[in-house]
Every structure is written in C-alpha cells, then in structure tokens.
C-alpha positions in Angstrom: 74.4 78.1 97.1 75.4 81.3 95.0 78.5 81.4 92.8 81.2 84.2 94.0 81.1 86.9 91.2 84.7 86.9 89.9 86.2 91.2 89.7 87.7 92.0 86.6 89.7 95.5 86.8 89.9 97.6 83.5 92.2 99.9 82.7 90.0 101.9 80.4 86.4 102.5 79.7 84.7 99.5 77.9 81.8 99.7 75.7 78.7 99.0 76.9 78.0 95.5 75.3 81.5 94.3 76.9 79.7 95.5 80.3 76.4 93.7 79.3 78.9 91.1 78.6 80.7 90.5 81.7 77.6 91.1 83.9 75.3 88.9 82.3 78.3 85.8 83.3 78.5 87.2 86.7 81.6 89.6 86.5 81.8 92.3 88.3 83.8 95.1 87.0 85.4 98.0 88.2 86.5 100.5 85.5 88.5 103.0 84.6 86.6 106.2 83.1 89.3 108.3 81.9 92.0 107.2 79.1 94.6 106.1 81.6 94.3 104.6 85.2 97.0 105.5 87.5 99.7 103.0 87.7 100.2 103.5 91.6 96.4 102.4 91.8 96.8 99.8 89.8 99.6 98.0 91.7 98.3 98.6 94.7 94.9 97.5 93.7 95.4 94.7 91.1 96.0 91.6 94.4 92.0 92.4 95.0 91.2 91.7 91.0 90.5 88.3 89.7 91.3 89.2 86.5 92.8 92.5 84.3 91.7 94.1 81.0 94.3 96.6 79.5 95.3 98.4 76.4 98.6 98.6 74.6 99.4 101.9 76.8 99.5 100.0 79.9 103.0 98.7 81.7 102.5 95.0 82.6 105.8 93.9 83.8 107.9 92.7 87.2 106.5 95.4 89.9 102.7 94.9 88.3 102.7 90.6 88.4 104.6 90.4 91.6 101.3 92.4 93.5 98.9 89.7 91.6 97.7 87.1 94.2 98.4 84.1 92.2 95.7 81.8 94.3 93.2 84.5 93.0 94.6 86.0 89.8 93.3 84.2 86.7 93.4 86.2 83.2 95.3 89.4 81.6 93.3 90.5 78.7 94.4 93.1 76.2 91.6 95.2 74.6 93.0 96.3 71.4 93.1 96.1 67.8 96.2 95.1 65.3 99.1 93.3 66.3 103.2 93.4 67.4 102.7 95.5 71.0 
C-alpha cells in the first residue's frame, strides 16, 4: 500500500533544495514562478491544497481560509526572513 502524496501550493518560486526537500518526503508541489500568484487562483484553488507556503505579500484572511477544506487543509507556512508581518 502506497502513501497519498500530500500537495503543498506556493505562492512564489522556492529554491531548489526546499523542492528537493519536499519531494524527497513525498510532497508534491505546485508553484508559483513569477513574484506574485493571482489571488483569484489562489482562492479558487487553495480547497485542492493540503497545505500553503506564502510570503509576507500574500493576503491570508476571511475570503482565503473560508475556501480551505478543513478535512484536507493541514499547514500555512510563511517563507520569509525577519519578524512583525
């Protein structure tokens, strides 16, 4: 019996060793390659994603979480550096 590879959604483009990363503990991912994904694709898309990875210029609020499927939906990640955002 095969495990079900958990999807992981990010926002932006990741560096490769976070790819490796994620693949190697049977992610699959679905990225972003530009700076900024489209916030209409994201909350339509985001109930098919077990998880999200984001950056600071993201909106995570009300309209995003209520499209989450919360028998799925199991981690929000930020990918960023610093602190207070």
């Amino acid at each position: 019996m095969s495990a079900t590879r958990r999807q992981v959604l990010a926002t932006l483009p990741l560096p490769k060793q976070v790819v490796d990363h994620l693949e190697q503990n049977s992610i699959e991912l679905t990225m972003n390659e530009s700076n900024q994904m489209n916030r209409s694709f994201l909350i339509e898309n985001i109930k098919h994603y077990d998880g999200l990875i984001f950056t600071v210029n993201d909106k995570i609020d009300k309209e995003l979480l209520s499209n989450i499927d919360p028998a799925r939906f199991k981690a929000l990640a930020t990918f960023s550096v610093g602190y207070d955002h």
